[in-house]
N, C-alpha and C positions, 0 to 999 in steps of 0.2 A: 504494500500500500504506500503509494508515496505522498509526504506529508505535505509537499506545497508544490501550484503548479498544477498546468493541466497537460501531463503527461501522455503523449500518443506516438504511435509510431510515424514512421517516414512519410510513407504512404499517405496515413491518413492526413500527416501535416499537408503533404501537396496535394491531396484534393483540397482543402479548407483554404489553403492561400490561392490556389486556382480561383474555388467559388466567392472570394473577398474579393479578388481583381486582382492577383499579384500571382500571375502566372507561370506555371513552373512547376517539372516532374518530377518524379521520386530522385531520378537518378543524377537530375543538375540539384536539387538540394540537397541531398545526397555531399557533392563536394562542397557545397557553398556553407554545410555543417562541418565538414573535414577542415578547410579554410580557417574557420573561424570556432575550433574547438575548445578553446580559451573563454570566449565568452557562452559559447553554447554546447555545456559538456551533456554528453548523452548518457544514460543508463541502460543498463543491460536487464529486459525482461524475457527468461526462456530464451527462444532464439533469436528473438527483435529487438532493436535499439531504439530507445523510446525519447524524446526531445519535451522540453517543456512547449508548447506550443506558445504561450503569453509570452515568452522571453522571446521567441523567435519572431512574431509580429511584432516585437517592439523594437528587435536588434535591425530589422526588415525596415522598419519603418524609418530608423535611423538613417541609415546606410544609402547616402546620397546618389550612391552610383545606380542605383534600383528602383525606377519611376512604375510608380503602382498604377495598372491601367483599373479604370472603372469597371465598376460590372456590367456586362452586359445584360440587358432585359430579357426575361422569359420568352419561350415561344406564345405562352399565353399572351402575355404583356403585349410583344408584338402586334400579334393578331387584335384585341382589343383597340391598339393604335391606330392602326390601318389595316387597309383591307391585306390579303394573304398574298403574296405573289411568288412564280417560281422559283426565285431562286433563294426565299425567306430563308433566314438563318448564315447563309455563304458569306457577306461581310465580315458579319461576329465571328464566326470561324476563322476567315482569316486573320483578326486580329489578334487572336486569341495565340497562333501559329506565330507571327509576327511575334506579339510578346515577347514569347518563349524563345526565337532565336534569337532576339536582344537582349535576352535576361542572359542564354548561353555562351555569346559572343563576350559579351562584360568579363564572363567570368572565366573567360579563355584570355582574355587581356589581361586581368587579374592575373592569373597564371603565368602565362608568359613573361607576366615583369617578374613576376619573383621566382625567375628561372625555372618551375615546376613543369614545364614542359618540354618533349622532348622532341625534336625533330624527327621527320619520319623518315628523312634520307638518314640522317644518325641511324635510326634504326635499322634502314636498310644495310646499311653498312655493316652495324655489327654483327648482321643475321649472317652477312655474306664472310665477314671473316671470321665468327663459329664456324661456317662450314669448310672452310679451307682449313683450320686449322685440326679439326678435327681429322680430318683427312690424311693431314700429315702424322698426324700420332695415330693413327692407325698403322700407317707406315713403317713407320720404326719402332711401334710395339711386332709387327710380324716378323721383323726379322732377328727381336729375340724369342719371340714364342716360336718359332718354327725351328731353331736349334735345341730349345729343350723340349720339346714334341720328340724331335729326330731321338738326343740321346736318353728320353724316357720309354718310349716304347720301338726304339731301333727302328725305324722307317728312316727313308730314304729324306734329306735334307731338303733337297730342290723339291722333290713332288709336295714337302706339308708345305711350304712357302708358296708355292703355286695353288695349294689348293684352299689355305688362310688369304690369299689376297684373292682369290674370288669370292670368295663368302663374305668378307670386309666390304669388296665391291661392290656385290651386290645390297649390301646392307645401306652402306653410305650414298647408292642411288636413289633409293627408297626416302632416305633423311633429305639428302639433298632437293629431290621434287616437290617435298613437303616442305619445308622452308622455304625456298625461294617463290614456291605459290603464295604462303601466306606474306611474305612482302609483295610481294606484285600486288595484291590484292589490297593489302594496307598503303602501297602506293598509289592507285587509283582512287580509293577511299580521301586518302589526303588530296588528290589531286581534282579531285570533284566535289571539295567542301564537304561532304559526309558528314556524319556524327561519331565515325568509326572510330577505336582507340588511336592515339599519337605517340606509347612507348611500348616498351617490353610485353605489355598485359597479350599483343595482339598477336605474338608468336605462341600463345598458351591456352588459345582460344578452341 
């Protein structure tokens, strides 16, 4: 039972600052709590991390970088207003869309001044020299596993190193196609705006 505070989880906090006008999903407030852990410490209930919600409208309401859009009217509302017309609703949607990629971008700006993000070419990079380096210590771990293969069970020297560097080979093809996909595809992601991860997370996916 927690003694002060109206405790909820993530979730529930971003529907509640969504339906206020302050638009925003679990998983951008999500960092915007990681951000600013200091003032908005979470508690752990069962498997959920629970946030006071009143501190967080009020740390929100603070925070000048964060312009609280109005709420939009009901479809009732609407309709009562004026008459119904096709495309009723598609404005408020967009804005609502809008919001959110402004609340997102802020807090990507955020980030990126205080160095927390990581470039996706960085990434690319390191993905690509894991796999090269791997490669090589493959390399020169067979050509001592294949001398003590030879003098542990008396086979022929050249045939276990011919037959450790195909098995290696084919193992580090396998590795190889699998990485370099997942950057290709994290490179496009960054290269098309995405929402997709921008470090390490996205090679573990």
């Amino acid at each position: 039972m927690m003694e002060h505070g109206d405790w909820i989880s993530i979730t529930e906090a971003a529907t509640r600052l969504t339906a206020a006008g302050d638009a925003v999903d679990r998983s951008t407030l999500s960092r915007y709590l990681k951000q600013h852990s200091e003032a908005l410490p979470l508690r752990r209930s069962g498997k959920s991390n629970l946030v006071d919600y009143d501190a967080l409208v009020a740390h929100r309401g603070e925070n000048i970088r964060i312009r609280t859009i109005p709420v939009e009217p009901t479809a009732g509302e609407r309709v009562a207003k004026r008459p119904a017309t096709r495309f009723a609703g598609s404005q408020s949607d967009g804005a609502a869309r809008k919001a959110q990629a402004d609340a997102e971008l802020r807090e990507m700006d955020v980030a990126e001044r205080r160095k927390e993000l990581t470039p996706t070419s960085e990434v690319d990079q390191a993905g690509r020299d894991a796999v090269a380096l791997m490669q090589s210590a493959f390399e020169r771990a067979i050509e001592t596993e294949a001398a003590t293969v030879s003098l542990k069970y008396g086979w022929d020297e050249r045939t276990v190193r011919i037959a450790l560097k195909g098995f290696a080979r084919t193992g580090l093809d396998v590795f190889h196609r699998e990485i370099l996909g997942r950057l290709d595809a994290l490179s496009r992601t960054g290269a098309t705006g995405g929402d997709g991860e921008t470090d390490m997370d996205a090679l573990h996916s």
